[in-house]
LUMSERO-712098 format. One record per residue (C-alpha): x, y, z; residue in one letter. Coordinates in Angstrom, 2 decimals. Each point is the difference from the previous one (the first is absolute). Last residue first. Layout:
BEGIN
<atom><X>X</X><Y>Y</Y><Z>Z</Z><aa>A</aa></atom>
...
// end
This chain:
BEGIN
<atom><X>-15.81</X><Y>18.50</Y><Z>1.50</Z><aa>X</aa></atom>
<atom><X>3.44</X><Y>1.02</Y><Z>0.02</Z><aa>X</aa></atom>
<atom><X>2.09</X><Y>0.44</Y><Z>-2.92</Z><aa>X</aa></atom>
<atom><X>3.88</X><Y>-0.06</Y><Z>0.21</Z><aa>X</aa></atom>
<atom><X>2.48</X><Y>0.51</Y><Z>-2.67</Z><aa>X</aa></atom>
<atom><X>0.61</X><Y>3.82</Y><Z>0.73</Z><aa>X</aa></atom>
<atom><X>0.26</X><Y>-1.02</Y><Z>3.69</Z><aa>X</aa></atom>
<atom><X>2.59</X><Y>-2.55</Y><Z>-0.30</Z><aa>X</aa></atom>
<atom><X>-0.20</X><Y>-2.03</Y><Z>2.86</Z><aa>X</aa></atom>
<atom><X>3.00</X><Y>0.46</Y><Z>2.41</Z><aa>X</aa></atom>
<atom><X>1.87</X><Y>-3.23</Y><Z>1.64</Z><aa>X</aa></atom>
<atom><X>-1.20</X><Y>-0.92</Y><Z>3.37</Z><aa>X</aa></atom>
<atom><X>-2.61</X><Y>-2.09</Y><Z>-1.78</Z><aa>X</aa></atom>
<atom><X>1.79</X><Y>-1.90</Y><Z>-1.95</Z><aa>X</aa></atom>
<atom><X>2.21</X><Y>-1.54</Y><Z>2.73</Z><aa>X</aa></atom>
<atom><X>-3.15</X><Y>-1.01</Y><Z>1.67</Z><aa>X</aa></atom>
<atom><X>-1.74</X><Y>-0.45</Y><Z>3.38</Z><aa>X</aa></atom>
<atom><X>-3.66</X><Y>1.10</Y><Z>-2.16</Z><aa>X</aa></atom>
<atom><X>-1.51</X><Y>1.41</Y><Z>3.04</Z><aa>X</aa></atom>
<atom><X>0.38</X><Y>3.91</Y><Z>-1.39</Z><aa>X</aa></atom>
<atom><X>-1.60</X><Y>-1.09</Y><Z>-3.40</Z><aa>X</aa></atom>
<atom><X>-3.50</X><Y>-0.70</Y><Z>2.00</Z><aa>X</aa></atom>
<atom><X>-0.51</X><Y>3.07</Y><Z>1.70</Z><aa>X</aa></atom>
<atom><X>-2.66</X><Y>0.79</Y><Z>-2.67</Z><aa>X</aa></atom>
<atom><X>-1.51</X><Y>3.33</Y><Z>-1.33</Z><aa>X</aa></atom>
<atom><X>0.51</X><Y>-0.64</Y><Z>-3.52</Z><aa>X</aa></atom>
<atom><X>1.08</X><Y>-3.09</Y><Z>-1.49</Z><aa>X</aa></atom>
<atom><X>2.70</X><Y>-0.17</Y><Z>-2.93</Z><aa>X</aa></atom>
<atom><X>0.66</X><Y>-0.70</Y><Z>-3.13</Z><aa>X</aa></atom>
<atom><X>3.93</X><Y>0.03</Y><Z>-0.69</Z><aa>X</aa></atom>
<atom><X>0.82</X><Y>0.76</Y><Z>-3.60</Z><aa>X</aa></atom>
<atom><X>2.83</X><Y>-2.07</Y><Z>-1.66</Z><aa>X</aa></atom>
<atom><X>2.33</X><Y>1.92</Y><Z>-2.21</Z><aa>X</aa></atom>
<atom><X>2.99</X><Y>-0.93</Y><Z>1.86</Z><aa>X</aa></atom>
<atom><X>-1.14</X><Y>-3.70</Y><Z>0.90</Z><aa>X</aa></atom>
<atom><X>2.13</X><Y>-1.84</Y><Z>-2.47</Z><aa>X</aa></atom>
<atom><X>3.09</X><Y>-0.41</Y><Z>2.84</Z><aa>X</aa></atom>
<atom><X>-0.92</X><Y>1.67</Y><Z>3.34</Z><aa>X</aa></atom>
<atom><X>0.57</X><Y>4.33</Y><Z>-0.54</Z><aa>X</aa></atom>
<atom><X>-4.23</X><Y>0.08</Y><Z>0.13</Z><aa>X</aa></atom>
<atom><X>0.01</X><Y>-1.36</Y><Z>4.04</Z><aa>X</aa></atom>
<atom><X>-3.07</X><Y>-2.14</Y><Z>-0.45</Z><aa>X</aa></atom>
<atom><X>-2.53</X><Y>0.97</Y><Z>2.88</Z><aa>X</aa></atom>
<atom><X>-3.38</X><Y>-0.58</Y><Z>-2.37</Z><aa>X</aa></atom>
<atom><X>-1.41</X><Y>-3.25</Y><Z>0.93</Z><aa>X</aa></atom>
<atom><X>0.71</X><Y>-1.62</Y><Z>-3.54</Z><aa>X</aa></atom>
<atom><X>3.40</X><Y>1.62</Y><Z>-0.28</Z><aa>X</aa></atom>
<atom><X>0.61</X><Y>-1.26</Y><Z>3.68</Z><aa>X</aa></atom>
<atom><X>-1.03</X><Y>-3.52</Y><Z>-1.22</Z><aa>X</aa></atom>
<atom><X>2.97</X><Y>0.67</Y><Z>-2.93</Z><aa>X</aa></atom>
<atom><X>2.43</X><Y>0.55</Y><Z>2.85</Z><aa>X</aa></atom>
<atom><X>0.13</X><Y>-3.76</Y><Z>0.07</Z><aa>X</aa></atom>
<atom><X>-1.16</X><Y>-1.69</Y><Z>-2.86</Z><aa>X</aa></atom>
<atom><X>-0.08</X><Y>-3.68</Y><Z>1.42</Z><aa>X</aa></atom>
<atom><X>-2.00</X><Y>-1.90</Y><Z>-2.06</Z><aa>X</aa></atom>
<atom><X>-2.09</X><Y>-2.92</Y><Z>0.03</Z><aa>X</aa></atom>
<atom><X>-1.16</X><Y>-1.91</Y><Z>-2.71</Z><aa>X</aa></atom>
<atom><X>-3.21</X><Y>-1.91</Y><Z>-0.64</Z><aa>X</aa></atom>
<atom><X>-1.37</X><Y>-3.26</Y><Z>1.72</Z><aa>X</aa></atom>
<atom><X>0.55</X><Y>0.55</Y><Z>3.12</Z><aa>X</aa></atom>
<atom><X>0.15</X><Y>-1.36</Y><Z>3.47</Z><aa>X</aa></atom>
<atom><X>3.21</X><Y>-1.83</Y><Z>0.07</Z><aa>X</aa></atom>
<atom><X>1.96</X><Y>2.92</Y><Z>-1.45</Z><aa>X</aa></atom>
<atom><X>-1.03</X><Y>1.86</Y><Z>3.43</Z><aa>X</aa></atom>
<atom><X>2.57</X><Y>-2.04</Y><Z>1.81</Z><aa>X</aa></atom>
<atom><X>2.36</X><Y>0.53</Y><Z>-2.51</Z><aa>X</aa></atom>
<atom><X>-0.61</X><Y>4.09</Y><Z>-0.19</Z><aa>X</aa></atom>
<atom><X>-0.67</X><Y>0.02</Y><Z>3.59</Z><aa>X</aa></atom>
<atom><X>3.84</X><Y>-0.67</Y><Z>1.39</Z><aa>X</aa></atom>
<atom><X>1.92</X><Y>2.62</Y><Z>-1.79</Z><aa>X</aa></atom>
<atom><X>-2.53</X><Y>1.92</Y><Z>-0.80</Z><aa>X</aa></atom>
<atom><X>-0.13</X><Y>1.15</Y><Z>3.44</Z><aa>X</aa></atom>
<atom><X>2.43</X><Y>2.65</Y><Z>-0.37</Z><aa>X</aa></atom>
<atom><X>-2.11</X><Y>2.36</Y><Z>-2.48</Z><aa>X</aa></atom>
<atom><X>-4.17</X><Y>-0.71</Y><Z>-0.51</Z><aa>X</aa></atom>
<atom><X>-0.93</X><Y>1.33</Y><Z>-2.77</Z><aa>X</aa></atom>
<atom><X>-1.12</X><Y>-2.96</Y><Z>-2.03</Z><aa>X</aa></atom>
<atom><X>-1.52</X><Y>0.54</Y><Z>-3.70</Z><aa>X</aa></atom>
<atom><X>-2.22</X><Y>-3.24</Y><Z>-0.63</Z><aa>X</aa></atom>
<atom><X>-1.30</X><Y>-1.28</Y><Z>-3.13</Z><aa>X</aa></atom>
<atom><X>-2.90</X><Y>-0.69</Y><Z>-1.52</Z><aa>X</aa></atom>
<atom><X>-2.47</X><Y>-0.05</Y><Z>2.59</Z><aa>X</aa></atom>
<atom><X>-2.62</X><Y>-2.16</Y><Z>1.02</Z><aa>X</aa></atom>
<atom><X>0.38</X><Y>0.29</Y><Z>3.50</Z><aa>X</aa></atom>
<atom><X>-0.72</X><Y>-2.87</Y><Z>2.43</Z><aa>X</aa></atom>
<atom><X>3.27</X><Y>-1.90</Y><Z>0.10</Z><aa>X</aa></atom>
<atom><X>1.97</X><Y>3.38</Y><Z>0.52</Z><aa>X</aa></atom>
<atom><X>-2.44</X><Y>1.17</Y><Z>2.74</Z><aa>X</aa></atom>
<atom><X>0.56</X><Y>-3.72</Y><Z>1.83</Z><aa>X</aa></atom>
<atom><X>3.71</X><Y>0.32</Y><Z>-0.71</Z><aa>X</aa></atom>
<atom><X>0.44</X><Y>3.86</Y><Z>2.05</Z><aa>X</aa></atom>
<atom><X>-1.84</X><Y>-1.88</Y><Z>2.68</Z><aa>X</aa></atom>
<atom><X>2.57</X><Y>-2.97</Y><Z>-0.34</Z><aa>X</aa></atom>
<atom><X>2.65</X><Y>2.21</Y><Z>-0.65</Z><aa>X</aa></atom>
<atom><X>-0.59</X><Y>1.75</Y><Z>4.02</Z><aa>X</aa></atom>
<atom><X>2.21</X><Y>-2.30</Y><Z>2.07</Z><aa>X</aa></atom>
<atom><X>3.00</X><Y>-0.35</Y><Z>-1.53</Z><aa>X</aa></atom>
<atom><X>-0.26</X><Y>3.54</Y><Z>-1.42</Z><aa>X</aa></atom>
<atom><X>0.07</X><Y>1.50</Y><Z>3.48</Z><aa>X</aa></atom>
<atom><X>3.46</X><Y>1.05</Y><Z>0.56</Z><aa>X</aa></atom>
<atom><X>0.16</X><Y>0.80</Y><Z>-3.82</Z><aa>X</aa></atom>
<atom><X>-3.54</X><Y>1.95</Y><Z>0.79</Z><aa>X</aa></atom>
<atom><X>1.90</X><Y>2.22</Y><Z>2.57</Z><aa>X</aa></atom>
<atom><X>-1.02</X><Y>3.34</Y><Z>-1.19</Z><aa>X</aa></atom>
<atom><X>-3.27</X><Y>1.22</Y><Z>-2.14</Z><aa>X</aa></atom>
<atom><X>-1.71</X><Y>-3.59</Y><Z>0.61</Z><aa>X</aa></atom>
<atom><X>-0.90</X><Y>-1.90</Y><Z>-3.27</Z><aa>X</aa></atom>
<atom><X>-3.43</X><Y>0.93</Y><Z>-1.65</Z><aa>X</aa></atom>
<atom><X>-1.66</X><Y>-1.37</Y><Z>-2.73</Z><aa>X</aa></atom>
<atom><X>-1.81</X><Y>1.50</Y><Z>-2.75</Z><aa>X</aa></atom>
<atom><X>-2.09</X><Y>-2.14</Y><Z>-2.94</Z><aa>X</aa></atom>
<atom><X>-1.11</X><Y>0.54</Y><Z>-3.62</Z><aa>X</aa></atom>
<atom><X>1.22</X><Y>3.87</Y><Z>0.22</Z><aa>X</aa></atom>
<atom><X>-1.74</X><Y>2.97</Y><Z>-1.52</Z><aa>X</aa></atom>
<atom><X>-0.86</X><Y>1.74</Y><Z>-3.14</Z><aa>X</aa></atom>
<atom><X>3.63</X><Y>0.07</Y><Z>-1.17</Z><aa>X</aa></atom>
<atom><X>1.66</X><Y>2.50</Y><Z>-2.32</Z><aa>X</aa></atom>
<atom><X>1.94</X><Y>1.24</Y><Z>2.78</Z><aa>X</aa></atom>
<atom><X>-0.67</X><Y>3.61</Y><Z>-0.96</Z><aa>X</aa></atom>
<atom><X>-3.69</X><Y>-0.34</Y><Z>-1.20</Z><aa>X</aa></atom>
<atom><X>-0.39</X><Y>-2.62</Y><Z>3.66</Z><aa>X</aa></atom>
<atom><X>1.20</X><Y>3.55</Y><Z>1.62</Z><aa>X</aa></atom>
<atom><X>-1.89</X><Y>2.54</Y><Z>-1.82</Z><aa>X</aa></atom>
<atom><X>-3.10</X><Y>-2.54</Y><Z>0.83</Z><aa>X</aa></atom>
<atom><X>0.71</X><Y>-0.08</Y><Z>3.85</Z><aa>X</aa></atom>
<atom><X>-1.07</X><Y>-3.54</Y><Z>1.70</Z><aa>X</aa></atom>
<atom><X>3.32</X><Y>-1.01</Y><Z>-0.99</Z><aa>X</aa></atom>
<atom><X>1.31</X><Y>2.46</Y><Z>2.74</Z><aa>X</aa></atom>
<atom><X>-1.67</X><Y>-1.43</Y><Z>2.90</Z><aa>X</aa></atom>
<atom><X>1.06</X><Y>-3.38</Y><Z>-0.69</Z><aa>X</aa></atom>
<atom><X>3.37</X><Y>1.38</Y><Z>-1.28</Z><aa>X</aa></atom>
<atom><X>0.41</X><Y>1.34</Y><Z>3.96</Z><aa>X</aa></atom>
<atom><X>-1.35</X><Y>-2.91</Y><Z>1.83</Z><aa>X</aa></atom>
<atom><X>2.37</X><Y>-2.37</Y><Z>-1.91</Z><aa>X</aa></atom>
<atom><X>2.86</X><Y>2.47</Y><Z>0.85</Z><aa>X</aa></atom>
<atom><X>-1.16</X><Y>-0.28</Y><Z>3.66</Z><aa>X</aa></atom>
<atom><X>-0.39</X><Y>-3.58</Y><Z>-0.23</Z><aa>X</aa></atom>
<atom><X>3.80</X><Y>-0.99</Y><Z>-1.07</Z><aa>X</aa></atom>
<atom><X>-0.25</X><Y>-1.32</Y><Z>-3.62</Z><aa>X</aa></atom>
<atom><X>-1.18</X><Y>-2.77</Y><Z>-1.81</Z><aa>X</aa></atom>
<atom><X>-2.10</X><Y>1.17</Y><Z>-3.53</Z><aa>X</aa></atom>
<atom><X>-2.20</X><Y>-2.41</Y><Z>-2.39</Z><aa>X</aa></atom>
<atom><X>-0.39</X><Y>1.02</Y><Z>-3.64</Z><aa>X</aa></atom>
<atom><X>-2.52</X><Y>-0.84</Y><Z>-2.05</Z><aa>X</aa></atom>
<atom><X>-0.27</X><Y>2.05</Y><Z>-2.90</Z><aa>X</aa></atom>
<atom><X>3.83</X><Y>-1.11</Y><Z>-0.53</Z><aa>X</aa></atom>
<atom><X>1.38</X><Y>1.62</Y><Z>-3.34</Z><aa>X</aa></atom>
<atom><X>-0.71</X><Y>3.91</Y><Z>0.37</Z><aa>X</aa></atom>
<atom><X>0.72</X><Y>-0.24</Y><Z>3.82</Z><aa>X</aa></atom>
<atom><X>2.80</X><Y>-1.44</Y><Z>-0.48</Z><aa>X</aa></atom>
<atom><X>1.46</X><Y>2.56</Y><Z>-2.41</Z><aa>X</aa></atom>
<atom><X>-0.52</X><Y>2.66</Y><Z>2.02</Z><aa>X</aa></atom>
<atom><X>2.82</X><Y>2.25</Y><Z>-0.92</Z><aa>X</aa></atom>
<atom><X>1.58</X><Y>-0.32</Y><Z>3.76</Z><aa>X</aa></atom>
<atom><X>-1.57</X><Y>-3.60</Y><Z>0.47</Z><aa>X</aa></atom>
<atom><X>2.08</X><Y>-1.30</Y><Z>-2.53</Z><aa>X</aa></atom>
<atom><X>3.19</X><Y>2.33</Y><Z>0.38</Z><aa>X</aa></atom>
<atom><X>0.06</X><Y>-1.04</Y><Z>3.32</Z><aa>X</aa></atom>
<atom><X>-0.55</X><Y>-3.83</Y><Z>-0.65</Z><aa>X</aa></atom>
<atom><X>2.65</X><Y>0.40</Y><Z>-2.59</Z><aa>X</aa></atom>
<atom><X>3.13</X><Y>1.97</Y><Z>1.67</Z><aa>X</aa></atom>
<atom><X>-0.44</X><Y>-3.26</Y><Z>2.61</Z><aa>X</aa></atom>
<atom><X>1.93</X><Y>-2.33</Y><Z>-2.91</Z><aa>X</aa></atom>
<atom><X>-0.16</X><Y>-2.45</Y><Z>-1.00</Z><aa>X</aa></atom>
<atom><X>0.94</X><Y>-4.25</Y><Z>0.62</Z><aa>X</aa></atom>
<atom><X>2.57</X><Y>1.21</Y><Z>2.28</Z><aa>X</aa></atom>
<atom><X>3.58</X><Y>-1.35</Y><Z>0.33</Z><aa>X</aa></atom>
<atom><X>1.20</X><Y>-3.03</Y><Z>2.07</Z><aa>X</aa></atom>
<atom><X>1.40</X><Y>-0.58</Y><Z>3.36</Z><aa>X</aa></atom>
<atom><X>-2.99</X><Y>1.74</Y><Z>1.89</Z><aa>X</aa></atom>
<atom><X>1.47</X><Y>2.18</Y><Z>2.81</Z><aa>X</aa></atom>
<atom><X>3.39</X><Y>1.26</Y><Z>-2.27</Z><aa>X</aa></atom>
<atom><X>-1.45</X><Y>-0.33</Y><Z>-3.17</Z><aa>X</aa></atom>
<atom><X>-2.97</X><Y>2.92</Y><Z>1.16</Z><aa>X</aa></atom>
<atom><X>2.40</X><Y>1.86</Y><Z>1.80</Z><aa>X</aa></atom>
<atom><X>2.13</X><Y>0.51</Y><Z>-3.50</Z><aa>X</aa></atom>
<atom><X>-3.33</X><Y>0.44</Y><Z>-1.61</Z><aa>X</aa></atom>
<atom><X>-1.04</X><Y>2.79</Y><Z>1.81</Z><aa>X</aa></atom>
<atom><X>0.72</X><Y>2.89</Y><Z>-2.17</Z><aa>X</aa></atom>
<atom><X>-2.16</X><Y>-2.29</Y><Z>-2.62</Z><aa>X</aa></atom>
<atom><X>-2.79</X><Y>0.36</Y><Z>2.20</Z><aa>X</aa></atom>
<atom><X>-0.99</X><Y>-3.60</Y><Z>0.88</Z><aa>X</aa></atom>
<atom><X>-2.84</X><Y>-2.42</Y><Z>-1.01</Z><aa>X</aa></atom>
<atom><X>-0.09</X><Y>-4.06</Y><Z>0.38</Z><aa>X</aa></atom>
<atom><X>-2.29</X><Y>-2.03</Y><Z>-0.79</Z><aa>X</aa></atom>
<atom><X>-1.27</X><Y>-3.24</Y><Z>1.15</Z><aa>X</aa></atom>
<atom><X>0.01</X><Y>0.23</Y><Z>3.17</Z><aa>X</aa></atom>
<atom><X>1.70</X><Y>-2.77</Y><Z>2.48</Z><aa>X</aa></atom>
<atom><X>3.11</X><Y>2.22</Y><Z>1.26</Z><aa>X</aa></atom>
<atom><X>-1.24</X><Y>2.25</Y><Z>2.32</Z><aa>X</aa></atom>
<atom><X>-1.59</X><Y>-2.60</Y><Z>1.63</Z><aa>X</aa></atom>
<atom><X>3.38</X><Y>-2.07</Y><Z>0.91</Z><aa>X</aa></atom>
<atom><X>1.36</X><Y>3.51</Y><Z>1.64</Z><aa>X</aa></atom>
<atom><X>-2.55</X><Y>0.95</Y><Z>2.14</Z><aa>X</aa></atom>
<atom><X>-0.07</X><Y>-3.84</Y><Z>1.77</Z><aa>X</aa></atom>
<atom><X>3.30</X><Y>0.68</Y><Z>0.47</Z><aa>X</aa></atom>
<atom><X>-0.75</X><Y>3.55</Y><Z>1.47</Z><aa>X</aa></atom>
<atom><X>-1.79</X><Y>-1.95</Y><Z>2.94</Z><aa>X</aa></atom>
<atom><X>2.76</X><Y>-0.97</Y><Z>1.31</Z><aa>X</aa></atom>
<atom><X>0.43</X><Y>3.60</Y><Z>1.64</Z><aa>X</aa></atom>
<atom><X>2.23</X><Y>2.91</Y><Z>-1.61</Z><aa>X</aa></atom>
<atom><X>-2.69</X><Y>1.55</Y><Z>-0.84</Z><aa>X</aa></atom>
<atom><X>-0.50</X><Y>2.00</Y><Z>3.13</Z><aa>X</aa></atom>
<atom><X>-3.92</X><Y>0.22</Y><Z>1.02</Z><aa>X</aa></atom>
<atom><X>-2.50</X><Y>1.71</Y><Z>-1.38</Z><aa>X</aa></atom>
<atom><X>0.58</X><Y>-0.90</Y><Z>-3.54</Z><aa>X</aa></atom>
<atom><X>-0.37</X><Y>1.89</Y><Z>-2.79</Z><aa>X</aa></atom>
<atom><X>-2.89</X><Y>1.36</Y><Z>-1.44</Z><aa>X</aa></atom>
<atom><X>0.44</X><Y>4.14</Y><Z>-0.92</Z><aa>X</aa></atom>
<atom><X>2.77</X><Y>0.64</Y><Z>2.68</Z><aa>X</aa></atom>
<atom><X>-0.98</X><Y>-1.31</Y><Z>3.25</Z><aa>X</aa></atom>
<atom><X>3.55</X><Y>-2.22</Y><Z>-0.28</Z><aa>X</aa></atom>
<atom><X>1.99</X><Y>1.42</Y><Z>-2.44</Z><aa>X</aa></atom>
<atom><X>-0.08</X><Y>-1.71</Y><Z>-3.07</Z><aa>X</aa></atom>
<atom><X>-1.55</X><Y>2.47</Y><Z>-1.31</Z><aa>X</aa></atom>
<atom><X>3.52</X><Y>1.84</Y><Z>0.16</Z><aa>X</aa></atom>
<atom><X>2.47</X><Y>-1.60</Y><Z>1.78</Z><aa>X</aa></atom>
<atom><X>-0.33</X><Y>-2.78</Y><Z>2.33</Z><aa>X</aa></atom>
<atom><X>2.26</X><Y>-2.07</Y><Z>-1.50</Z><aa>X</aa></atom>
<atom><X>-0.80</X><Y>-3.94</Y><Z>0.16</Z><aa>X</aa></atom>
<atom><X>1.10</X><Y>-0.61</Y><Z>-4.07</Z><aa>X</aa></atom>
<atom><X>-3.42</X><Y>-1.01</Y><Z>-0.88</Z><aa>X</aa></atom>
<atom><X>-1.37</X><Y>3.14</Y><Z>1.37</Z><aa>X</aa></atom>
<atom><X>3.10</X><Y>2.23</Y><Z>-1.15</Z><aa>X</aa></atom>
<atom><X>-0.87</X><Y>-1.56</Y><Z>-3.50</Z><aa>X</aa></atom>
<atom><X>-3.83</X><Y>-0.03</Y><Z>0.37</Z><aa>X</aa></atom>
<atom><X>0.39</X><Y>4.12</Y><Z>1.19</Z><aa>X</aa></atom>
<atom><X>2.40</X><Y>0.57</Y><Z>-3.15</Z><aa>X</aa></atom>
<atom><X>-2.68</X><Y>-1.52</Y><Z>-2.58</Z><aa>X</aa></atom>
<atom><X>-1.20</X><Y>-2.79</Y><Z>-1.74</Z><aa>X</aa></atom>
<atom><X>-3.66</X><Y>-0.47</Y><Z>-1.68</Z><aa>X</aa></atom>
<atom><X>-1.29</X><Y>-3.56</Y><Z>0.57</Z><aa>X</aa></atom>
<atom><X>-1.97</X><Y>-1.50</Y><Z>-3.20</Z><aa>X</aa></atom>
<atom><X>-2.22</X><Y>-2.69</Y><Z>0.89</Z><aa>X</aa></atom>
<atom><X>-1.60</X><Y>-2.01</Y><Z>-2.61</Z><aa>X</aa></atom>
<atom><X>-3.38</X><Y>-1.94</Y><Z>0.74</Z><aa>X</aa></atom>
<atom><X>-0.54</X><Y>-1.02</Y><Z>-3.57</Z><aa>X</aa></atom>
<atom><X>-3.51</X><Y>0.47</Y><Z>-1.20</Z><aa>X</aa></atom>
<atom><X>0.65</X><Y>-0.13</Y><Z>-3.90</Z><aa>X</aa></atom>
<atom><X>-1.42</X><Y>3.65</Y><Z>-0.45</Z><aa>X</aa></atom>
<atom><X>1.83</X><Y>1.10</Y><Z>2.99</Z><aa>X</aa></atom>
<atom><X>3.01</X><Y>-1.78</Y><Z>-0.92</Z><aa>X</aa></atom>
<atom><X>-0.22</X><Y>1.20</Y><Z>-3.42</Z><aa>X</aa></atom>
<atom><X>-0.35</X><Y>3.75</Y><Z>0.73</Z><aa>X</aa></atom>
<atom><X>2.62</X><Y>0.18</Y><Z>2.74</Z><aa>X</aa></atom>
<atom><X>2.39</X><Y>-1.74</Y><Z>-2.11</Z><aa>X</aa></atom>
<atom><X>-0.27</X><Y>2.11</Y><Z>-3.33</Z><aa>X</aa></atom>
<atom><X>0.19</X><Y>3.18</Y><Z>2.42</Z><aa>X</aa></atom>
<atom><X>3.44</X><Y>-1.65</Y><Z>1.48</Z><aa>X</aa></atom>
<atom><X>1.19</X><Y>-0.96</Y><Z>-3.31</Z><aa>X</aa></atom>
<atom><X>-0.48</X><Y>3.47</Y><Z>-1.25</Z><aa>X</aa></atom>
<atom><X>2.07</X><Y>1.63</Y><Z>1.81</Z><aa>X</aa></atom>
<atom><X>2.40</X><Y>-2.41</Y><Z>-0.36</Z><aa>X</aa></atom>
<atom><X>0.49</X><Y>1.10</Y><Z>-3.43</Z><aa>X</aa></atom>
<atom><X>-0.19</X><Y>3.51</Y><Z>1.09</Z><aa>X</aa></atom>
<atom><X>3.10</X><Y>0.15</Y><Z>2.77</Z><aa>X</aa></atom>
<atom><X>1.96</X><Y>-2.78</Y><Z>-1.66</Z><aa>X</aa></atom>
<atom><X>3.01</X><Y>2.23</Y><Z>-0.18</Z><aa>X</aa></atom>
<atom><X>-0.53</X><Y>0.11</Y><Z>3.75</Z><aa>X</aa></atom>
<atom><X>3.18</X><Y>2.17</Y><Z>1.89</Z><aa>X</aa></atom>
<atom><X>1.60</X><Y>0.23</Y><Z>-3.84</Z><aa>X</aa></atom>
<atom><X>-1.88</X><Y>2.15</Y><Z>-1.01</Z><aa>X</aa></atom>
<atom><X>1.20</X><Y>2.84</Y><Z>2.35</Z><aa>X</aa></atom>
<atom><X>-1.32</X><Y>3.20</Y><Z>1.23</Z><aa>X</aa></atom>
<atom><X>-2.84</X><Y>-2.25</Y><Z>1.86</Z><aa>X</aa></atom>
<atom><X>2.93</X><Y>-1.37</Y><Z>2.34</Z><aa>X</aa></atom>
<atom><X>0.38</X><Y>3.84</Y><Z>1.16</Z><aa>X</aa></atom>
<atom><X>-3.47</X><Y>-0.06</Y><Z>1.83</Z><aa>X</aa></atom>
<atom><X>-2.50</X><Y>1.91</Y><Z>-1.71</Z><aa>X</aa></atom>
<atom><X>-1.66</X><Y>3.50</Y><Z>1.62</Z><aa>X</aa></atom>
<atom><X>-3.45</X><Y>0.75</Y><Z>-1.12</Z><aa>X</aa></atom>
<atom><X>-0.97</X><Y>-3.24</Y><Z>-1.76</Z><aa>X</aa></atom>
<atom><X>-2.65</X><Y>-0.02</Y><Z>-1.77</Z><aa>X</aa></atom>
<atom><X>-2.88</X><Y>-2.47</Y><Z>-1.49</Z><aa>X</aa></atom>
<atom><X>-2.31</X><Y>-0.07</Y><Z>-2.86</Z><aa>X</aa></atom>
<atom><X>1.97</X><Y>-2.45</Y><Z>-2.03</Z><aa>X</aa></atom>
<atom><X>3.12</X><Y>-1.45</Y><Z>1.71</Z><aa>X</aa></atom>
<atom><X>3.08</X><Y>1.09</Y><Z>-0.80</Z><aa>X</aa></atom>
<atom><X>3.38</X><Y>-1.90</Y><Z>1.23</Z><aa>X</aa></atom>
<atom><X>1.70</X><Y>-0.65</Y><Z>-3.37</Z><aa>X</aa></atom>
<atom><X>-0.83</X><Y>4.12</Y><Z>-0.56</Z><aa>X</aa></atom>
<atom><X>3.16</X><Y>0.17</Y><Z>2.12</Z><aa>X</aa></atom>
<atom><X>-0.52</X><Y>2.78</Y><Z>2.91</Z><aa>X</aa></atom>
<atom><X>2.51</X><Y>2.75</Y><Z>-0.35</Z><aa>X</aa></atom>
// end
């Protein structure tokens, strides 16, 4: 039974992990709910460069030297090369200079464990956010970070007036593109393109897709703006239309799609060798 504590307006979720059963996993579930959207509005209004990092298993295993999951290397944006390599110290001190701090509440055990503290919110909220659209109803200028083939995707799917209906968005301020794999082996080196786009937009706020690499761009890229970032994770697969619909808030999501394109199958992606529900997909 999924606690009503853990509802979030105009989203689902298909099959709830057992810590939603119990109010007592968050009791501060809604208040801090609200905290976070309070937040994002002011500091965008106010100009503050925020960064909010979204935790999950592949940064613990990644900050943790396992090559497990997407922390594998190849897998997603990892490194190339073995982690275990001096370089990981370097990892380590970045991951721990943004502002905020996001984890899964199933997660918050691993979340202590690699940052010494607990998190500022929770990363139940930037789903649930994008999944019943509520940033795109309060930022009209939103700018999006992701890998480029899910950029190119939403680029060709915004253009689609059943789609921008759906999102509630007429478009993006600005798009920019981080490599599909390996862009946490090439973040130290590609943030100060990423930084010129970021100084140049006008937009709002920024939702940030863009998984392992987070770790070190989100405090390089802090420099740059003057609006928050934010790391919402599967929520840029929402966007692009290749969410699995059983990830947390996402059940009653509808993927829009592109017809007659090879483009999903290059998408190196845990999502994407999952199945899309067919009765909640629309292609274009």
């Amino acid at each position: 039974m999924f606690h009503k504590n853990y509802h979030i307006d105009g989203t689902s979720y298909k099959n709830p992990e057992a810590v939603y059963r119990d109010l007592e996993s968050y009791p501060l579930f809604q208040k801090n709910l609200e905290v976070f959207k309070d937040r994002l509005k002011q500091d965008s209004k106010s100009k503050i460069n925020s960064t909010f990092y979204k935790f999950g298993d592949g940064d613990y295993y990644l900050l943790k030297n396992q090559h497990r999951g997407t922390a594998k290397p190849g897998m997603r944006d990892s490194f190339k090369y073995n982690l275990l390599n001096p370089s990981n110290k370097y990892l380590n001190k970045m991951s721990k200079k943004s502002d905020y701090y996001l984890s899964l509440i199933q997660f918050i055990p691993e979340f202590e464990e690699s940052f010494n503290r607990e998190p500022d919110f929770l990363a139940e909220y930037v789903y649930g956010l994008v999944a019943n659209k509520w940033f795109f109803k309060n930022f009209k200028k939103i700018g999006i970070i992701g890998s480029n083939l899910k950029i190119q995707i939403i680029k060709e799917l915004i253009k689609k007036d059943n789609y921008k209906e759906y999102l509630n968005c007429e478009g993006f301020e600005t798009y920019i593109e981080i490599p599909q794999i390996y862009a946490l082996s090439k973040s130290r080196y590609i943030y100060k393109k990423i930084g010129r786009q970021i100084k140049e937009s006008k937009a709002e706020i920024f939702l940030m897709g863009v998984g392992l690499s987070q770790n070190i761009l989100l405090p390089k890229l802090k420099t740059f703006s003057t609006v928050p970032l934010v790391s919402v994770g599967v929520g840029m697969d929402a966007i692009a239309g290749c969410v699995n619909i059983n990830r947390p808030y996402f059940g009653n999501w509808v993927n829009y799609r592109i017809k007659d394109t090879d483009i999903y199958e290059k998408i190196n992606d845990v999502t994407m060798k999952t199945s899309i529900n067919k009765a909640q997909t629309v292609y274009l």
